[in-house]
TIMAR-622501 format. One record per residue: residue in three letters; x, y, z of N, C-alpha, C in turn. Coordinates in nm, 3 decimals. Example, Ala and Ser with C-alpha at 12.3 -4.5 7.8 and 13.67 -1.06 7.14 Angstrom:
// TIMAR-622501
 rest     nc1     nc2     nc3    cac1    cac2    cac3     cc1     cc2     cc3
  Ala   1.319  -0.569   0.780   1.230  -0.450   0.780   1.320  -0.330   0.780
  Ser   1.285  -0.225   0.708   1.367  -0.106   0.714   1.290   0.003   0.787
This chain:
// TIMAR-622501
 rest     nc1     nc2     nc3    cac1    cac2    cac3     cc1     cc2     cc3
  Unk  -3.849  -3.973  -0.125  -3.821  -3.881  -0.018  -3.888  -3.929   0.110
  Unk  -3.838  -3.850   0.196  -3.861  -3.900   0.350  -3.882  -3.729   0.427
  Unk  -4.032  -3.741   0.486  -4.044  -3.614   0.546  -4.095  -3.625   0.703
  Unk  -4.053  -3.583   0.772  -4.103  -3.611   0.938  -4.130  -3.476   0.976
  Unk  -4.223  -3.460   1.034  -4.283  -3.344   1.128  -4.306  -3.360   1.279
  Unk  -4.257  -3.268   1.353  -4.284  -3.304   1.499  -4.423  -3.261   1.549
  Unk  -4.425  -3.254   1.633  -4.581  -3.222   1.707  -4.556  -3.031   1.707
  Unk  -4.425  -2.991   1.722  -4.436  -2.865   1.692  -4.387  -2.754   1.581
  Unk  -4.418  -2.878   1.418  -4.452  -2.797   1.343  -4.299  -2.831   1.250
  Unk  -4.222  -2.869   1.343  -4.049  -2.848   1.286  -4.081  -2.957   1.195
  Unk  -4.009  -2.944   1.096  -4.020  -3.061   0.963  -3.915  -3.013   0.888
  Unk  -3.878  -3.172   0.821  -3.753  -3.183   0.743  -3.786  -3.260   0.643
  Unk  -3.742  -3.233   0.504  -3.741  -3.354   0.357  -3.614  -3.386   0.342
  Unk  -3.617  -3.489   0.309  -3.449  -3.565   0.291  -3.536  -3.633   0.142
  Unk  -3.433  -3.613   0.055  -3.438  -3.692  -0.066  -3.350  -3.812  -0.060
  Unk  -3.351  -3.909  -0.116  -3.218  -4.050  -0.141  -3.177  -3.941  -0.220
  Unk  -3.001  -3.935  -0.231  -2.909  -3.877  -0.261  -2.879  -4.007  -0.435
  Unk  -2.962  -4.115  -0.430  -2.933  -4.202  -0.572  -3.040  -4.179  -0.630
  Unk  -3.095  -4.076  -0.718  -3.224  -4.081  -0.766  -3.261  -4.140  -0.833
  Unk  -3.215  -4.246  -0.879  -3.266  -4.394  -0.988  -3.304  -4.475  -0.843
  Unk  -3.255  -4.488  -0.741  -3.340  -4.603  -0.647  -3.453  -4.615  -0.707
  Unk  -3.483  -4.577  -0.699  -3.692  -4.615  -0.690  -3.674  -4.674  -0.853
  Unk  -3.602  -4.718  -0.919  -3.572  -4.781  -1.061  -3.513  -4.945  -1.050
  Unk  -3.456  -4.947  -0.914  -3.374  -5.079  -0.878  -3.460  -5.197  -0.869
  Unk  -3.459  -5.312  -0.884  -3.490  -5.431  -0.924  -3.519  -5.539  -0.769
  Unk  -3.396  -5.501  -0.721  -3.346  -5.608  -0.573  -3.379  -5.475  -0.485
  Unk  -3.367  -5.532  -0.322  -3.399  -5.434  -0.209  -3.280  -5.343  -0.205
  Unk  -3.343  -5.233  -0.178  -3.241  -5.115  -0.155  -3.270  -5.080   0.017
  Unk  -3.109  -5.054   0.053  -3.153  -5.018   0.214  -3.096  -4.876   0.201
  Unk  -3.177  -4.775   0.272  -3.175  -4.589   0.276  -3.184  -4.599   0.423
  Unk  -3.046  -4.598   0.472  -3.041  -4.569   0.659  -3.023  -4.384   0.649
  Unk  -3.102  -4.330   0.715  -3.139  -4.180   0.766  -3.081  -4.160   0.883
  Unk  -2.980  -4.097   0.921  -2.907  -4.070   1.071  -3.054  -3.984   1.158
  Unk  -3.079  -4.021   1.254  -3.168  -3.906   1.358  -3.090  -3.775   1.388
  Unk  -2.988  -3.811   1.334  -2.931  -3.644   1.389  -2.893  -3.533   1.236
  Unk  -2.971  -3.651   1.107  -3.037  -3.524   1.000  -3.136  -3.482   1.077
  Unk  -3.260  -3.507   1.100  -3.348  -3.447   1.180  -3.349  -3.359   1.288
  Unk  -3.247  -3.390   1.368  -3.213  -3.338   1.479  -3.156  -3.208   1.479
  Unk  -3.082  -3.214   1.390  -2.964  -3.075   1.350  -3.042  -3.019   1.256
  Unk  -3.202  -3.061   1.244  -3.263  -2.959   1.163  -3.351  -2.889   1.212
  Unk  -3.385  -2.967   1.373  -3.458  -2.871   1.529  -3.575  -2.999   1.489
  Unk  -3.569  -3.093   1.447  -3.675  -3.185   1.455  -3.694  -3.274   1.558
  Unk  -3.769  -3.282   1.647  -3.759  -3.339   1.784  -3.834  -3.475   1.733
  Unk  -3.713  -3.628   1.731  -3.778  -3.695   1.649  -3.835  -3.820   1.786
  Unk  -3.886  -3.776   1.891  -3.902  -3.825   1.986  -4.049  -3.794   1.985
  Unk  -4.130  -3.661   1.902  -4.212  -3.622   1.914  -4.288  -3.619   1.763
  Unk  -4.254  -3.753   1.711  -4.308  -3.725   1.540  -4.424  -3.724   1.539
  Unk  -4.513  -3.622   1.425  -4.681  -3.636   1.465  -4.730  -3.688   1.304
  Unk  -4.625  -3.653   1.188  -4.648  -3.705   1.092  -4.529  -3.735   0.999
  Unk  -4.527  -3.827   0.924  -4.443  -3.875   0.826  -4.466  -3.857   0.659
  Unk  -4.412  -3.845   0.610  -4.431  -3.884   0.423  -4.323  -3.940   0.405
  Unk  -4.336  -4.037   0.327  -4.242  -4.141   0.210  -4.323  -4.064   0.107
  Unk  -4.255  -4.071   0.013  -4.321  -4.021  -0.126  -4.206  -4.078  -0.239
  Unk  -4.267  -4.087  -0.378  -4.189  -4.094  -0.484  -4.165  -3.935  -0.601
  Unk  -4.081  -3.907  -0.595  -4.046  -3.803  -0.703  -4.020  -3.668  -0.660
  Unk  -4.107  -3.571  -0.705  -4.091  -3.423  -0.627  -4.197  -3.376  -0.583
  Unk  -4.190  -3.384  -0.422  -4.308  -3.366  -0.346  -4.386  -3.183  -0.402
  Unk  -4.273  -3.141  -0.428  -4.339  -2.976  -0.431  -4.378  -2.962  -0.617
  Unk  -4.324  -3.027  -0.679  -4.379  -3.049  -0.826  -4.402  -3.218  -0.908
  Unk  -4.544  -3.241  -0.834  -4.552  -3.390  -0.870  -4.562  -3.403  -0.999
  Unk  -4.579  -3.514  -1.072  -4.553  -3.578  -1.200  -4.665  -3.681  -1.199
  Unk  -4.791  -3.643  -1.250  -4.857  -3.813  -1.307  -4.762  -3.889  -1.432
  Unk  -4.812  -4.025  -1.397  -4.805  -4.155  -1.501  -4.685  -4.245  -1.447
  Unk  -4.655  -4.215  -1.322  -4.555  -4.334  -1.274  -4.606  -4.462  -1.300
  Unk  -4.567  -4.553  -1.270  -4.631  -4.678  -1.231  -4.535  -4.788  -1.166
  Unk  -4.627  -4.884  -1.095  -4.488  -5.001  -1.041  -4.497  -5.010  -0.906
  Unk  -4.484  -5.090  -0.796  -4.438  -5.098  -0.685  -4.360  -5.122  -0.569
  Unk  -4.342  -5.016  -0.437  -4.294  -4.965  -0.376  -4.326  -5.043  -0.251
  Unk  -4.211  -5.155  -0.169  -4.265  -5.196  -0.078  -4.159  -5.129   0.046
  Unk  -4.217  -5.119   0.168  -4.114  -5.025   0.246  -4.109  -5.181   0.347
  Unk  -3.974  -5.170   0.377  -3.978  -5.317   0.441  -3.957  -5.252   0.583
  Unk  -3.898  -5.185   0.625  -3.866  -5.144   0.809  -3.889  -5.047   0.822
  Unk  -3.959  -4.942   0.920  -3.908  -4.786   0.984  -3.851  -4.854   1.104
  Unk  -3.691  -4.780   1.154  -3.717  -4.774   1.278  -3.577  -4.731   1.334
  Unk  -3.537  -4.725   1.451  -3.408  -4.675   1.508  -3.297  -4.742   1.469
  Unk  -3.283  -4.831   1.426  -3.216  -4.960   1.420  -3.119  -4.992   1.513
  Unk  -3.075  -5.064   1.522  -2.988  -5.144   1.654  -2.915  -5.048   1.717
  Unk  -2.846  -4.941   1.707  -2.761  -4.822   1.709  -2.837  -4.714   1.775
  Unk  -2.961  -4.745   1.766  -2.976  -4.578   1.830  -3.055  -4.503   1.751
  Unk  -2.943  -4.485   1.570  -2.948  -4.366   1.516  -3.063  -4.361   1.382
């Protein structure tokens, strides 16, 4: 999951919609439109904090294991 908070509080969780990703072998790319955020009152011009997380942020799970490399944040060429 992917969580952004603005400086005033507005925050949004987006899950990957493939919930085996975090199981895949080769790079996986998860492009996020700014206007999920946006159309959720998240002013993403004003982010004050972020979470990446693995699993269910509101009911975690010990004994995962394995690693998670995040290769880019960012607007990408587009804007969005």
């Amino acid at each position: 999951y992917i969580g952004v908070e603005d400086g005033a509080g507005k925050k949004l969780l987006v899950t990957n919609p493939d919930a085996n990703a975090v199981l895949a072998t080769s790079w996986q790319e998860w492009t996020i439109p700014f206007s999920t955020f946006t159309d959720a009152g998240v002013n993403v011009m004003k982010v004050k904090k972020m979470y990446i997380g693995v699993g269910n942020r509101t009911s975690p799970a010990a004994g995962g294991t394995g690693l998670v490399f995040i290769d880019d944040i960012s607007r990408g060429t587009s804007g969005q």
